[in-house]
C-alpha positions as CSV (number, residue, x, y, z in Angstrom):
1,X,0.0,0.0,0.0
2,X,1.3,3.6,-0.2
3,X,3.3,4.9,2.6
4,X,3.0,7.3,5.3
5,X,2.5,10.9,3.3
6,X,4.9,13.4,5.7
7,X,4.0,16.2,2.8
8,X,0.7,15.6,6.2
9,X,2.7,15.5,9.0
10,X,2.4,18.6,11.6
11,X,5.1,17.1,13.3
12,X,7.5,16.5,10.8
13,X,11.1,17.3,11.7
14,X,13.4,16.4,8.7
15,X,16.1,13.9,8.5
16,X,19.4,14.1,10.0
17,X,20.7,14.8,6.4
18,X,18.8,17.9,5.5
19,X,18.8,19.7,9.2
20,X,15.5,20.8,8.7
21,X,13.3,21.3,11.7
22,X,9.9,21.5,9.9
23,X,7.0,22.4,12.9
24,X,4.4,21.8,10.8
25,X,3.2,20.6,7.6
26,X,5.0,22.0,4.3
27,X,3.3,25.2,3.1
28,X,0.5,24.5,0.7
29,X,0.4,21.4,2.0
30,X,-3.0,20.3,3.6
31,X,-2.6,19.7,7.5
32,X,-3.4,15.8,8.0
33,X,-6.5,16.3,10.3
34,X,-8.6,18.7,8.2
35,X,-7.4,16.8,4.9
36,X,-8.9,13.4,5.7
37,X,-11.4,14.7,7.5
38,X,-12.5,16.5,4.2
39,X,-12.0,13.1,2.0
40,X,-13.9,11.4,4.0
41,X,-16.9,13.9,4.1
42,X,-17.0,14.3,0.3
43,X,-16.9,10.4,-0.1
44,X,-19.8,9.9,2.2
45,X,-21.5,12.8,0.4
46,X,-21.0,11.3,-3.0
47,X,-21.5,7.8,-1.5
48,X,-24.1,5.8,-3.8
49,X,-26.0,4.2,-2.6
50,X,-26.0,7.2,0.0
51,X,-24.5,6.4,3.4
52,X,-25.5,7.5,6.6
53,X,-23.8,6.9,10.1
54,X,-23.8,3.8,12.5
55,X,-27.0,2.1,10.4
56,X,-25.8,0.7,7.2
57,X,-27.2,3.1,5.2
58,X,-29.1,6.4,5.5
59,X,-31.9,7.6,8.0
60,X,-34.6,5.4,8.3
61,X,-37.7,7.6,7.0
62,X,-40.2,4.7,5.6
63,X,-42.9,3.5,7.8
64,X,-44.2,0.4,8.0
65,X,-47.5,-1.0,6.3
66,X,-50.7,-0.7,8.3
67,X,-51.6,-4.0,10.2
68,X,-54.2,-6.0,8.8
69,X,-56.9,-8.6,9.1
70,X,-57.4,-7.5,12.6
71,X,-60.0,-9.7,14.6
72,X,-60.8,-10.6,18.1
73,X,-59.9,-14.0,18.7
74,X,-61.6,-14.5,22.5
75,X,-64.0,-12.7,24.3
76,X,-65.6,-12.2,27.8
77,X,-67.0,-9.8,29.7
78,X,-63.6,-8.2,31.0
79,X,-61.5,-8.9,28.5
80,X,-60.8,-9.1,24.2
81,X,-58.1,-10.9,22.6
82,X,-57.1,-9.5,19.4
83,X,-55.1,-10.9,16.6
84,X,-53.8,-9.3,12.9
85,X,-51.4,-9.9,10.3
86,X,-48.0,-8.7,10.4
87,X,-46.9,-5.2,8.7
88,X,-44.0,-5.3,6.6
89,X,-41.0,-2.8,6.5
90,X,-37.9,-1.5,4.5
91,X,-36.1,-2.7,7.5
92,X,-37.9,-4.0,10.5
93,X,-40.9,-3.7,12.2
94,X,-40.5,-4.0,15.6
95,X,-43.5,-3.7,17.6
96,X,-47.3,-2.6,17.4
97,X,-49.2,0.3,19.4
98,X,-53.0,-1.3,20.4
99,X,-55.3,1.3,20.1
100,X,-58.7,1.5,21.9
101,X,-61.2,4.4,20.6
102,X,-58.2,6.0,19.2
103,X,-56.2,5.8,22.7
104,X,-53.1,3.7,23.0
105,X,-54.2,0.7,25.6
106,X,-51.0,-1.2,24.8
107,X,-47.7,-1.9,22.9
108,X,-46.5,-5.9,22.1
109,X,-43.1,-7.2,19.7
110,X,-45.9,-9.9,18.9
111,X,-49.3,-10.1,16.3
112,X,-51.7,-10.5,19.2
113,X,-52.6,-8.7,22.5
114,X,-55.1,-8.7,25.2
115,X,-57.1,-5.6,26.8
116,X,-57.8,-6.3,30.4
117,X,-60.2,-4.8,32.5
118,X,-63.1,-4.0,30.6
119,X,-66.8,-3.1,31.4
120,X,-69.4,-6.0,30.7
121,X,-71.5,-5.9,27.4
122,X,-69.7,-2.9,26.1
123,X,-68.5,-1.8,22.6
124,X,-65.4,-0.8,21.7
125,X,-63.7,0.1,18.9
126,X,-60.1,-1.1,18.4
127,X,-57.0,-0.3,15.7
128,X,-53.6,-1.2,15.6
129,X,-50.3,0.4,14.5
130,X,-46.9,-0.6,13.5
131,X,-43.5,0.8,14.6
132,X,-39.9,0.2,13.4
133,X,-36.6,1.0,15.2
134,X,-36.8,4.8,13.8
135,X,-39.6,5.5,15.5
136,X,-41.6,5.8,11.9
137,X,-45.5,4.9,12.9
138,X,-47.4,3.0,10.5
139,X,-51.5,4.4,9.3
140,X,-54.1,2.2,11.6
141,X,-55.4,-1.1,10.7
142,X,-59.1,-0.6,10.1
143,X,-61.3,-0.3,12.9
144,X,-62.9,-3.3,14.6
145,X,-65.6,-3.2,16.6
146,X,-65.7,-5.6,19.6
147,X,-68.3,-6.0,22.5
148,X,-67.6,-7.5,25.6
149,X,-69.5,-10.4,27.0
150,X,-72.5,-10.1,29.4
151,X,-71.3,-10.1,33.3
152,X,-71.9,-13.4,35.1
């Protein structure tokens, strides 16, 4: 590979043949720190397919898809079980916000959840949302209407 470049040195000193005693980089000469630090800005700004810091690639601005399919899968007079199919995303989705009349009730990594503590023979309306790692929110599932079992 090439060798060290001491036209870059700041600290250069010469040889003991020439007697110079340099105290900093050559004129004209770009000073080591700033010159690499400016190559490797440009690159990253020409980078293609563009690269961004620490993720492997660029910010993370796509959201996931909106859940789907949601349904209840149980019942009773306390509680709902709800199930729905899994959102995709450009990179990952990593959980889901449960939604109950448009309030958050609950968040799971998982396709299903419960909602505890319910009134008897009420209705409710429930939607869900994805979420990846960048915090990007997904539009909610379509609305499902549930009602809770008569007490007993």
């Amino acid at each position: 590979g090439k060798g060290f470049d001491r036209m870059c040195d700041p600290t250069y000193t010469g040889n003991g043949r020439n007697g110079f005693n340099l105290t900093g980089a050559l004129p004209d000469s770009p000073v080591a720190g700033h010159w690499f630090s400016s190559q490797f800005q440009e690159l990253l700004r020409n980078a293609n397919p563009p690269l961004g810091g620490g993720n492997g690639g660029g910010e993370d601005t796509q959201a996931p898809t909106a859940p789907t399919a949601l349904r209840a899968t149980a019942r009773s007079s306390s509680s709902v079980t709800l199930a729905w199919t899994a959102s995709t995303d450009n990179r990952a989705v990593t959980g889901y916000d449960v939604l109950r009349g448009g309030t958050v009730v609950g968040s799971t990594a998982s396709t299903a959840f419960t909602d505890t503590g319910l009134s008897a023979s009420t209705a409710y309306s429930y939607t869900v949302r994805a979420k990846d790692a960048a915090g990007n929110v997904s539009a909610a599932s379509a609305a499902l209407p549930v009602t809770t079992e008569a007490g007993g």
